[in-house]
N, CA, C and O atoms as a GROMACS GRO file, in nm:
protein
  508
    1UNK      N    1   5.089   0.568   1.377
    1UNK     CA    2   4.949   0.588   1.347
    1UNK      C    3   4.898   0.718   1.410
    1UNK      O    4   4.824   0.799   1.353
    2UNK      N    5   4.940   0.726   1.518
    2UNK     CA    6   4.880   0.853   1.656
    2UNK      C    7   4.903   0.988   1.504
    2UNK      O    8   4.814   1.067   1.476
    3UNK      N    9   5.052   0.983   1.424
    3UNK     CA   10   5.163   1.089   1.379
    3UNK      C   11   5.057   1.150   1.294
    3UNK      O   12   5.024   1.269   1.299
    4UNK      N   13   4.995   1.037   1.197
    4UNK     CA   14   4.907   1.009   1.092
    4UNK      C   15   4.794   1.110   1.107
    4UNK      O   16   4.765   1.203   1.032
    5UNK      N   17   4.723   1.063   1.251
    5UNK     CA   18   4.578   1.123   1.241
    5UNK      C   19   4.603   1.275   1.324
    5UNK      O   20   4.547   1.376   1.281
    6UNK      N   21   4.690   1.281   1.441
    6UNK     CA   22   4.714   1.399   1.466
    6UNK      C   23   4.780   1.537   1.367
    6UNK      O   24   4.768   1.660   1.360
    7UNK      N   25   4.845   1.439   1.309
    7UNK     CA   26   4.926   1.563   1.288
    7UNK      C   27   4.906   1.557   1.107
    7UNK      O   28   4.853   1.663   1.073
    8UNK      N   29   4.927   1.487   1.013
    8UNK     CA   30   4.957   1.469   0.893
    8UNK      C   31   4.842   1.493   0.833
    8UNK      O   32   4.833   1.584   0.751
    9UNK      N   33   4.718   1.402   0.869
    9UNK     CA   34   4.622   1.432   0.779
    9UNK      C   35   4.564   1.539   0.849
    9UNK      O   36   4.477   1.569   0.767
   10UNK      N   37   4.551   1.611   0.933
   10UNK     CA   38   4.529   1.782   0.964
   10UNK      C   39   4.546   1.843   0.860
   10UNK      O   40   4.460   1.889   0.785
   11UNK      N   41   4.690   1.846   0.848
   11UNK     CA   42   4.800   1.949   0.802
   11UNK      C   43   4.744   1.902   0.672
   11UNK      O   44   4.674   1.999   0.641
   12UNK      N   45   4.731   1.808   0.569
   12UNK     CA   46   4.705   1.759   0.471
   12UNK      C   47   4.549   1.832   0.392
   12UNK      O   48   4.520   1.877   0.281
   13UNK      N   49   4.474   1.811   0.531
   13UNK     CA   50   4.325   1.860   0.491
   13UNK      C   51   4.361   2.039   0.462
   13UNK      O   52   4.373   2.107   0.360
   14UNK      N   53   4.368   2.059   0.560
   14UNK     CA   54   4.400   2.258   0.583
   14UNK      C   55   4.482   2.294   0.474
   14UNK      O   56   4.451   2.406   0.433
   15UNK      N   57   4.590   2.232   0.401
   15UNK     CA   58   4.608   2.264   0.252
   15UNK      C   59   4.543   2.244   0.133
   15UNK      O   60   4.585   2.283   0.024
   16UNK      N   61   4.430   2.176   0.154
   16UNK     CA   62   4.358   2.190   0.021
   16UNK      C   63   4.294   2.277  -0.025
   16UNK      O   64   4.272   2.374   0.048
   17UNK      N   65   4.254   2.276  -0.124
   17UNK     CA   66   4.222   2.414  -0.221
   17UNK      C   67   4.102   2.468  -0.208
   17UNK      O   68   4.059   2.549  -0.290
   18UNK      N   69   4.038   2.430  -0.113
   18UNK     CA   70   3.851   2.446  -0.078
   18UNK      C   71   3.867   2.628  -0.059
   18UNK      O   72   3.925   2.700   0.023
   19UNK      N   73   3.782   2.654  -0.186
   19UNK     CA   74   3.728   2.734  -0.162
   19UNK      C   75   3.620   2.777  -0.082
   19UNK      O   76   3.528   2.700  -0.057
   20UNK      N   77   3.623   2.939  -0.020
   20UNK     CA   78   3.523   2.988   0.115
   20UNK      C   79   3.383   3.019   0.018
   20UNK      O   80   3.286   3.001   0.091
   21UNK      N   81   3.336   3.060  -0.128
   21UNK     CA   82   3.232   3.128  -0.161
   21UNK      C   83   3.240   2.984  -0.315
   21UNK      O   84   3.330   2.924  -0.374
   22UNK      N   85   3.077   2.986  -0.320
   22UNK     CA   86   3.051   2.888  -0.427
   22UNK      C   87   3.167   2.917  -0.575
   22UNK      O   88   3.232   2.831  -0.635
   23UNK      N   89   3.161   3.077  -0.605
   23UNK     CA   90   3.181   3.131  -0.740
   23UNK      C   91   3.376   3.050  -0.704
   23UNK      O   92   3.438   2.983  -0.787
   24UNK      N   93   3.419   3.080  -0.586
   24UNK     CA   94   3.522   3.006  -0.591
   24UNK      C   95   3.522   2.830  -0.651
   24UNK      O   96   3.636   2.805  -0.690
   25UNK      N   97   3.505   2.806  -0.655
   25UNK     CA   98   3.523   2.681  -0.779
   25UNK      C   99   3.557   2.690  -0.913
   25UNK      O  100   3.641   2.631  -0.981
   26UNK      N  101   3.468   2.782  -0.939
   26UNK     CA  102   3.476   2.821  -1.101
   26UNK      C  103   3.645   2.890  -1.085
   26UNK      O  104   3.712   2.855  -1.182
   27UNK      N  105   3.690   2.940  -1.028
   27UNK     CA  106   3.792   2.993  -1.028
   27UNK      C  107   3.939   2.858  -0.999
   27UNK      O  108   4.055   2.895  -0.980
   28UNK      N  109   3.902   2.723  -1.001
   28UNK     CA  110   4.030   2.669  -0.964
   28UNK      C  111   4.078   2.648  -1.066
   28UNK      O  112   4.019   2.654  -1.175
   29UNK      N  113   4.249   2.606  -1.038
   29UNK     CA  114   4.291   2.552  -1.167
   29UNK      C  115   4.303   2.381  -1.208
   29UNK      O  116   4.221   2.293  -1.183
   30UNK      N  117   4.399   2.373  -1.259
   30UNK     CA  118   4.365   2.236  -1.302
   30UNK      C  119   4.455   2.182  -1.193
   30UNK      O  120   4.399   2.078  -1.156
   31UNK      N  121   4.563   2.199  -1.125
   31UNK     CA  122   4.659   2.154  -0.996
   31UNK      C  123   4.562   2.138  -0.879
   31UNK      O  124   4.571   2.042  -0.803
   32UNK      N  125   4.482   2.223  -0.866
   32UNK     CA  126   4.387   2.226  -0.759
   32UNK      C  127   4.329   2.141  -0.779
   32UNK      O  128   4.328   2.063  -0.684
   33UNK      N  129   4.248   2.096  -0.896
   33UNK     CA  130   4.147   1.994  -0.896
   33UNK      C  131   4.206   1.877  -0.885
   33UNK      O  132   4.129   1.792  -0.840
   34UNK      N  133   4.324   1.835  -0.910
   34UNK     CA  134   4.404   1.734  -0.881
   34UNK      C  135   4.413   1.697  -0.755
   34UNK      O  136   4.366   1.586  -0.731
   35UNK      N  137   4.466   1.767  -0.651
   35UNK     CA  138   4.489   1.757  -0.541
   35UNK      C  139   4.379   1.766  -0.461
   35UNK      O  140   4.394   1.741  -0.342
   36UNK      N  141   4.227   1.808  -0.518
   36UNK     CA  142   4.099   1.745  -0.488
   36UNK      C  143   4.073   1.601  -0.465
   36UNK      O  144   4.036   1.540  -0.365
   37UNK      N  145   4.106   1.562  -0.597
   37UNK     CA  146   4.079   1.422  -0.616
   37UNK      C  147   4.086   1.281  -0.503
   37UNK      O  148   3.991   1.209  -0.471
   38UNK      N  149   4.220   1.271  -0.462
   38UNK     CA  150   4.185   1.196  -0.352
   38UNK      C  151   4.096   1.209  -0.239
   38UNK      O  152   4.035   1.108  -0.205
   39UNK      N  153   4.078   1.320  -0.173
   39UNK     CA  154   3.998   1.344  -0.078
   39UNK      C  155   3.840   1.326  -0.124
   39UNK      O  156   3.766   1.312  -0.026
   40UNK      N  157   3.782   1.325  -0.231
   40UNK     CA  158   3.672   1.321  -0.330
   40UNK      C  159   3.653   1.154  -0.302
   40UNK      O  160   3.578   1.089  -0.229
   41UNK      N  161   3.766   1.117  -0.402
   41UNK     CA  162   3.773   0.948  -0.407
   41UNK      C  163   3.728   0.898  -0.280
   41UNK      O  164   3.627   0.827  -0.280
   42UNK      N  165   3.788   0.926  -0.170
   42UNK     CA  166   3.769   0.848  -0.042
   42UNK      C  167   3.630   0.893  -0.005
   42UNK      O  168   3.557   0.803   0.039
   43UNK      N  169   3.571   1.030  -0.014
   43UNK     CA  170   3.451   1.042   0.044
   43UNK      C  171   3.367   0.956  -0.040
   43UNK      O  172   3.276   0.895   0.018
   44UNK      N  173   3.383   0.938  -0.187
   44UNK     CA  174   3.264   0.885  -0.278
   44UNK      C  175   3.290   0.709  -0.265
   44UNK      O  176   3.231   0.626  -0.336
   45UNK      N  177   3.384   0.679  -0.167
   45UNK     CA  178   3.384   0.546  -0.136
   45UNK      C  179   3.331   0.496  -0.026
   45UNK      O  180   3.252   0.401  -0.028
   46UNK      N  181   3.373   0.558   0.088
   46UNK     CA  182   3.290   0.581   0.205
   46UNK      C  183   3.145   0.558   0.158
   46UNK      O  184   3.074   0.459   0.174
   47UNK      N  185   3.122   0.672   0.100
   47UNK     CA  186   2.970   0.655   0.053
   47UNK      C  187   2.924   0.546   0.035
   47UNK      O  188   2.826   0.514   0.103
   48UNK      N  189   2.981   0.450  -0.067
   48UNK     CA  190   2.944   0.375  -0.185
   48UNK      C  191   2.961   0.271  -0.037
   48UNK      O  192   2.909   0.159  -0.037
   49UNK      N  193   3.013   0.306   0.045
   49UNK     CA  194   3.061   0.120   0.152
   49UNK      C  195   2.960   0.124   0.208
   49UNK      O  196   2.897   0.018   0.210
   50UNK      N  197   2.890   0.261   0.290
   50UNK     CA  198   2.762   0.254   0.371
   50UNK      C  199   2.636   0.289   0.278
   50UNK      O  200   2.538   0.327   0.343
   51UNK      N  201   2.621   0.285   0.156
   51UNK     CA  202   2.499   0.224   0.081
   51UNK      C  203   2.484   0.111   0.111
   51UNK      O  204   2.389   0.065   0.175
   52UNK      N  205   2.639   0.012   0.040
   52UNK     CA  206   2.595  -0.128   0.054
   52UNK      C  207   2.561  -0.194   0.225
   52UNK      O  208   2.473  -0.269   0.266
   53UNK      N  209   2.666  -0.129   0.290
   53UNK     CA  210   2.590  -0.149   0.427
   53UNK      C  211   2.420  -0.135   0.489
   53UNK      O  212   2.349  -0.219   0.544
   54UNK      N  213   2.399  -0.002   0.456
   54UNK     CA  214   2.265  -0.052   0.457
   54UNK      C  215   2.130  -0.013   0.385
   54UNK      O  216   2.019   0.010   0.433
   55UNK      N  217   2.164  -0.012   0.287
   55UNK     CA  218   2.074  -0.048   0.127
   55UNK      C  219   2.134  -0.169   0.038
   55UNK      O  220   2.187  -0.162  -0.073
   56UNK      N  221   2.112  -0.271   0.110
   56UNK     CA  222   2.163  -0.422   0.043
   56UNK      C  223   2.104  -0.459  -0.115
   56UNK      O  224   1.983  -0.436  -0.107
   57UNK      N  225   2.118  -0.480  -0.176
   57UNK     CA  226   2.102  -0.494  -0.313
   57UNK      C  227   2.064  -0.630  -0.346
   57UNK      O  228   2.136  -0.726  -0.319
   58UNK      N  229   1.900  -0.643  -0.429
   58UNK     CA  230   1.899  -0.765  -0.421
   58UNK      C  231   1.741  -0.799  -0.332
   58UNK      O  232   1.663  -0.888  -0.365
   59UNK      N  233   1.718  -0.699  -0.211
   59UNK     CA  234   1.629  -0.732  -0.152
   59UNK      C  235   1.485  -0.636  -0.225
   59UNK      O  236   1.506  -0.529  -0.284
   60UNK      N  237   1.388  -0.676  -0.214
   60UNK     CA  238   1.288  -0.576  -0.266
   60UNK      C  239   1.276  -0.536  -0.152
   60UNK      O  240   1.288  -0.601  -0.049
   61UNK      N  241   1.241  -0.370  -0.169
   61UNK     CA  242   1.179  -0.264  -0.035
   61UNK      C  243   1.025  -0.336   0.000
   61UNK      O  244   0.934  -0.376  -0.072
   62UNK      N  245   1.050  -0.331   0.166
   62UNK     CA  246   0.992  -0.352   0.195
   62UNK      C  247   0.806  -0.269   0.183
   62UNK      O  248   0.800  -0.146   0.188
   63UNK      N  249   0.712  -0.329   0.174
   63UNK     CA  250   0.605  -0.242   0.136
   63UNK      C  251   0.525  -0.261   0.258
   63UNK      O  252   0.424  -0.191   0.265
   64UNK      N  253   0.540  -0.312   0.320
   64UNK     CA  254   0.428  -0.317   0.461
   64UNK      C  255   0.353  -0.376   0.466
   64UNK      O  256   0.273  -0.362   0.558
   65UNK      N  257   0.332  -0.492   0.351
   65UNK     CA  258   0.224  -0.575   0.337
   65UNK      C  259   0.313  -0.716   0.362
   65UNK      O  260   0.408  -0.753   0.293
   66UNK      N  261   0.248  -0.798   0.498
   66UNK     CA  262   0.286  -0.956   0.524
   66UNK      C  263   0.248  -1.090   0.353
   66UNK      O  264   0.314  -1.166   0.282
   67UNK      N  265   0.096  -1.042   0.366
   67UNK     CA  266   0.038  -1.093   0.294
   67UNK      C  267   0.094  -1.089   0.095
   67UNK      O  268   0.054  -0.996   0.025
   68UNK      N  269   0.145  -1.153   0.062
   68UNK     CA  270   0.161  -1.092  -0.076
   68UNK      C  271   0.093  -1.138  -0.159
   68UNK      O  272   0.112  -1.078  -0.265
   69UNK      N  273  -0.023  -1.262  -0.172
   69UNK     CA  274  -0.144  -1.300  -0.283
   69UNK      C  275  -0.241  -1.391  -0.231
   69UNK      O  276  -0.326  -1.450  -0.298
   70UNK      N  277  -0.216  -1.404  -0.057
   70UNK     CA  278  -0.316  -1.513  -0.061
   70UNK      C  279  -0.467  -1.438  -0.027
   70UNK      O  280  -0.463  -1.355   0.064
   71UNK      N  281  -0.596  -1.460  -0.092
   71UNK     CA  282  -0.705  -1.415  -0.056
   71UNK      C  283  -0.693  -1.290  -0.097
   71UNK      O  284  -0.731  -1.243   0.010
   72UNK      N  285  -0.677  -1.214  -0.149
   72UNK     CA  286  -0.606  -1.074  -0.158
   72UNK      C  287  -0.786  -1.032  -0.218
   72UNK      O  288  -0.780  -0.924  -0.275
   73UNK      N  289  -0.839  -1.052  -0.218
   73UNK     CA  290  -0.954  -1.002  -0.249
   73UNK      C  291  -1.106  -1.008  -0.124
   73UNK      O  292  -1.221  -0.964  -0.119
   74UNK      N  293  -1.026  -1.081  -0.051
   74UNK     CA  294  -1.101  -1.080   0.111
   74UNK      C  295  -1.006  -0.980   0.207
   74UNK      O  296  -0.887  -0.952   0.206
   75UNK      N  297  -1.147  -0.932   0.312
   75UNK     CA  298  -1.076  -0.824   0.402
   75UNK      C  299  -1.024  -0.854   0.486
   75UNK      O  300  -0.967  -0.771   0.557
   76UNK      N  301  -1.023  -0.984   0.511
   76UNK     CA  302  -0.926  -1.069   0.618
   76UNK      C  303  -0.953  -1.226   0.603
   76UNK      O  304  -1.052  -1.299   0.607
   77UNK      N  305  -0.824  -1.242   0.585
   77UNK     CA  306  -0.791  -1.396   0.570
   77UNK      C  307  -0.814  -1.479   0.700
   77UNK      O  308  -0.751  -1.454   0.803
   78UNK      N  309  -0.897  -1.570   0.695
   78UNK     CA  310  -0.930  -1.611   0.839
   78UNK      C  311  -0.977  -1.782   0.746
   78UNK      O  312  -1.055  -1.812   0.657
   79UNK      N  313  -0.846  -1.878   0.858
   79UNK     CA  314  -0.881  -2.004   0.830
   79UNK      C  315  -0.939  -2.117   0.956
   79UNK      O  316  -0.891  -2.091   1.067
   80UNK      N  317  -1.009  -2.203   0.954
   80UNK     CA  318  -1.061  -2.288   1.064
   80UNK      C  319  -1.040  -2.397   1.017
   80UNK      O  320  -1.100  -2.438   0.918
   81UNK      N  321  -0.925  -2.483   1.097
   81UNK     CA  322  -0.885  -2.587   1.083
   81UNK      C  323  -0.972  -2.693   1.228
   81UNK      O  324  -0.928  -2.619   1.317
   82UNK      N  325  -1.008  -2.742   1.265
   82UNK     CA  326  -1.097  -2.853   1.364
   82UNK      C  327  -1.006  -2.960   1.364
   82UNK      O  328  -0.966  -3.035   1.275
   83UNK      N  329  -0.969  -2.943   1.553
   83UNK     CA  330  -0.823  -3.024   1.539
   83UNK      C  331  -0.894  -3.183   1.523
   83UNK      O  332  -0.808  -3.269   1.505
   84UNK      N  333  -1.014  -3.227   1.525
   84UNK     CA  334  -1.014  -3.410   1.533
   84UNK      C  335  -0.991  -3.383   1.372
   84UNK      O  336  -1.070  -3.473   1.340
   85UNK      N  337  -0.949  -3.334   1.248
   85UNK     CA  338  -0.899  -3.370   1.126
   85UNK      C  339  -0.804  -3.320   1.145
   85UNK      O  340  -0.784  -3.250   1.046
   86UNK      N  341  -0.700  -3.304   1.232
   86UNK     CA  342  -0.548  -3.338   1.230
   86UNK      C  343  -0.485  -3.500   1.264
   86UNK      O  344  -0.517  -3.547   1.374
   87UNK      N  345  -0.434  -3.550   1.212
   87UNK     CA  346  -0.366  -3.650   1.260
   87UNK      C  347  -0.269  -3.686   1.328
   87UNK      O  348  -0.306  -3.726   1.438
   88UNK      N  349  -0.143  -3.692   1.311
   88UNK     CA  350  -0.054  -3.695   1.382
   88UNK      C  351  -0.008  -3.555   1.425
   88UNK      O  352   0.000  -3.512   1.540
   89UNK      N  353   0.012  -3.507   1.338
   89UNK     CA  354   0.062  -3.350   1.329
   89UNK      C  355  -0.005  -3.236   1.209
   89UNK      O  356  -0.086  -3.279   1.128
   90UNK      N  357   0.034  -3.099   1.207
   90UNK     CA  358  -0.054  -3.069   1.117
   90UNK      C  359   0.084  -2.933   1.128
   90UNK      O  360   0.138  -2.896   1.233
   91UNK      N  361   0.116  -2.878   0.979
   91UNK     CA  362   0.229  -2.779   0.998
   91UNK      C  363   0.182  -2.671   0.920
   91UNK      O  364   0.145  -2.698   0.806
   92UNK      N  365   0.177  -2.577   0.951
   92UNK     CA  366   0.125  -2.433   0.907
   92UNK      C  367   0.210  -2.349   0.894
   92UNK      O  368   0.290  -2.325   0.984
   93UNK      N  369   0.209  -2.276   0.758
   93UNK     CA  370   0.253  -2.208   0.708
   93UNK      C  371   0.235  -2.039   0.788
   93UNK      O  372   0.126  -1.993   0.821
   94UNK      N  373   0.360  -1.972   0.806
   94UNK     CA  374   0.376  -1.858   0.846
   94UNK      C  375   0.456  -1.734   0.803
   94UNK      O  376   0.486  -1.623   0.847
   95UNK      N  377   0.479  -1.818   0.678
   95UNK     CA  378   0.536  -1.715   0.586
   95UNK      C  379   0.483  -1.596   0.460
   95UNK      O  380   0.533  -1.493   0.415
   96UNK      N  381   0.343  -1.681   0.432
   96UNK     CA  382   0.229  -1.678   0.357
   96UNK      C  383   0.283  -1.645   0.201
   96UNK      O  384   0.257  -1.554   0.122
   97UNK      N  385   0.395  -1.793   0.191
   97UNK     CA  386   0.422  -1.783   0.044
   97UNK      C  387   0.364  -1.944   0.034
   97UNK      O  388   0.375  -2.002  -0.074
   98UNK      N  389   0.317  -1.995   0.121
   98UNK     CA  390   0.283  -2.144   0.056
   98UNK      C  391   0.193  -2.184  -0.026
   98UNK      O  392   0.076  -2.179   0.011
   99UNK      N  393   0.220  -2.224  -0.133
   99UNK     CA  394   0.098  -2.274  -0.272
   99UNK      C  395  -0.008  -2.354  -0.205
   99UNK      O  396  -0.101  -2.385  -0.279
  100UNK      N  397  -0.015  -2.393  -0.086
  100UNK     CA  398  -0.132  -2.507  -0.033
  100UNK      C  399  -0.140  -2.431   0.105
  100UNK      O  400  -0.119  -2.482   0.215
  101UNK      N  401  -0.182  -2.275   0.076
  101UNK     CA  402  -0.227  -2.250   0.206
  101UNK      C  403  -0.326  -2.301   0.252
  101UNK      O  404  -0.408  -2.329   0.165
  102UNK      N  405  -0.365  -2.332   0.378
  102UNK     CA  406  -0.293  -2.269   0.522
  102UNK      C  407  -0.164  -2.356   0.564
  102UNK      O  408  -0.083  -2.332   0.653
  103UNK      N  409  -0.169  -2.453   0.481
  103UNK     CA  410  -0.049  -2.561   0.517
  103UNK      C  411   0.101  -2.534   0.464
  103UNK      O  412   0.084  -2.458   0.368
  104UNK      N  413   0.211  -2.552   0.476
  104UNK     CA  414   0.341  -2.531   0.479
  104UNK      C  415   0.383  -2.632   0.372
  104UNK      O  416   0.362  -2.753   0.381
  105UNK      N  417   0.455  -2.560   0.250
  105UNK     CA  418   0.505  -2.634   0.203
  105UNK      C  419   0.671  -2.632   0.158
  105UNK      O  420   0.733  -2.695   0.072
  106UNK      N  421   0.710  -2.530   0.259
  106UNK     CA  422   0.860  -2.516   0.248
  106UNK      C  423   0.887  -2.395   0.190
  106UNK      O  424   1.003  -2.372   0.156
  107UNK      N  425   0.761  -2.274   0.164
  107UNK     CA  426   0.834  -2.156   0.089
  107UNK      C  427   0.904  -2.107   0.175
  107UNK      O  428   1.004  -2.062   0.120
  108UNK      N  429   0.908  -2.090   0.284
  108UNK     CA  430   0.983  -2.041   0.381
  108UNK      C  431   1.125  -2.036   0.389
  108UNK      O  432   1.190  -1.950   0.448
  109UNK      N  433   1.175  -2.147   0.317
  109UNK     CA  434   1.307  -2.154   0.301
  109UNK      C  435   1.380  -2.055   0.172
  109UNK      O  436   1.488  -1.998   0.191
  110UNK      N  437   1.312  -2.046   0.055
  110UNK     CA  438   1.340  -1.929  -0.044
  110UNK      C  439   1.316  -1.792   0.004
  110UNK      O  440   1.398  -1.701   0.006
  111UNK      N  441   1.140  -1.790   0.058
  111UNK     CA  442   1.153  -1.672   0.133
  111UNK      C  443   1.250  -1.598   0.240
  111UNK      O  444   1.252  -1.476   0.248
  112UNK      N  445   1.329  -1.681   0.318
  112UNK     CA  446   1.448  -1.640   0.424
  112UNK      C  447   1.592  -1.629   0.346
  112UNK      O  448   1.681  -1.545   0.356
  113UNK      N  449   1.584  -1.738   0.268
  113UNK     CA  450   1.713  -1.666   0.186
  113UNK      C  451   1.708  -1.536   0.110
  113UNK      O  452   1.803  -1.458   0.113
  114UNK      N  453   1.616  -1.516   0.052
  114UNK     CA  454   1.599  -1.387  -0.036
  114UNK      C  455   1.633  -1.285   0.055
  114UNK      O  456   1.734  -1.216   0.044
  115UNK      N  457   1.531  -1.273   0.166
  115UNK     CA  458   1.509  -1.138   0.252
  115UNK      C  459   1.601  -1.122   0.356
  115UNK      O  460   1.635  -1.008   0.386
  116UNK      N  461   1.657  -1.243   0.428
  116UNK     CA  462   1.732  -1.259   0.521
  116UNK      C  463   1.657  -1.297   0.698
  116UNK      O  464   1.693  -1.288   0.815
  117UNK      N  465   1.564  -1.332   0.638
  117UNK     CA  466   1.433  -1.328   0.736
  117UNK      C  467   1.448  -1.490   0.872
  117UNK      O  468   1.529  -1.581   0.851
  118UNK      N  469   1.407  -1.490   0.926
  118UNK     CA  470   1.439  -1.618   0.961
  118UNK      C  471   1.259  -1.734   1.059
  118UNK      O  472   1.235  -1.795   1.164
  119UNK      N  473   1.181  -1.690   0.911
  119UNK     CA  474   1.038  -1.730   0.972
  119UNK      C  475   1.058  -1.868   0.937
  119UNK      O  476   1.148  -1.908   0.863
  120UNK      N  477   0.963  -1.948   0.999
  120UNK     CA  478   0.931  -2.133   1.001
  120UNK      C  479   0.797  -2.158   1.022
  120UNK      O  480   0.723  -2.089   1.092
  121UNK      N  481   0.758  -2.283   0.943
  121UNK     CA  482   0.624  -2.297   1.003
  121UNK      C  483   0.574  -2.289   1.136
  121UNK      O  484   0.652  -2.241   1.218
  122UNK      N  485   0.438  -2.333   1.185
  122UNK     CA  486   0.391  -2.362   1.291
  122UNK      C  487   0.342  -2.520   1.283
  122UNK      O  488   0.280  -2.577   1.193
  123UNK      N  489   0.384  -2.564   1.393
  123UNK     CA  490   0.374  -2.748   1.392
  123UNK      C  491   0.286  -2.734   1.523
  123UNK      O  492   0.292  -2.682   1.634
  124UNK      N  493   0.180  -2.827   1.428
  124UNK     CA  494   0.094  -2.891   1.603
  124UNK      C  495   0.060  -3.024   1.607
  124UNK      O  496  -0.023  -3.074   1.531
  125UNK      N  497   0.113  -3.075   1.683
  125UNK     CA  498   0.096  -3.199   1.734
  125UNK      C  499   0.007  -3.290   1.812
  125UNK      O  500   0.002  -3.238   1.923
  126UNK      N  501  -0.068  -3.403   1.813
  126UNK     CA  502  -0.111  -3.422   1.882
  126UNK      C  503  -0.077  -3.558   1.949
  126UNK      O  504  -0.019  -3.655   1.900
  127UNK      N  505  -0.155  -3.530   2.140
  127UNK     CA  506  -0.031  -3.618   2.196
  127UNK      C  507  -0.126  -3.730   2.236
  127UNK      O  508  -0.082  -3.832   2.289
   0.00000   0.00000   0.00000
């Protein structure tokens, strides 16, 4: 392996056909562009491995907004829950995909798979 990186693929790179001035390109032949090719291949794979590394596919870009429809027409979402109408417990949503906001109804679990996120409601109890 040591033979490989010291010595072979050196010697390997320093023979290729890279031209010193742009107009050199236009000037290769077709042997040259051949013996391009692998070294091309591996860089445009490389590439293609650390896109998927980290531009994952699948997730929407993030936009900076927590909120994605609840109240969206108020300048701040502000709820008052009065704990003597809690009963045993009362579980709140913190993901702000739940159809029965302010309360939790499990979007949280689609929402973390999609994004990779790992939010949960808020549980309050009373003792």
């Amino acid at each position: 392996m040591a033979q490989l990186i010291k010595v072979t693929l050196p010697n390997y790179l320093s023979n290729l056909p890279i031209p010193d001035t742009v107009g050199g390109w236009f000037k290769l032949g077709i042997k040259d562009w051949v013996a391009l090719v692998p070294p091309f291949a591996c860089l445009a794979g490389a590439t293609y491995v650390s896109y998927l590394a980290f531009c994952p596919k699948g997730r929407p870009s993030p936009c900076g907004k927590v909120n994605p429809k609840i109240l969206k027409n108020s300048p701040k979402v502000v709820d008052t829950i009065d704990v003597e109408d809690i009963n045993e417990k009362a579980v709140f949503c913190r993901c702000w995909r739940s159809k029965n906001w302010p309360y939790c109804d499990g979007s949280h679990g689609s929402h973390n798979t999609e994004t990779g996120d790992n939010v949960g409601p808020l549980i309050i109890k009373k003792e």
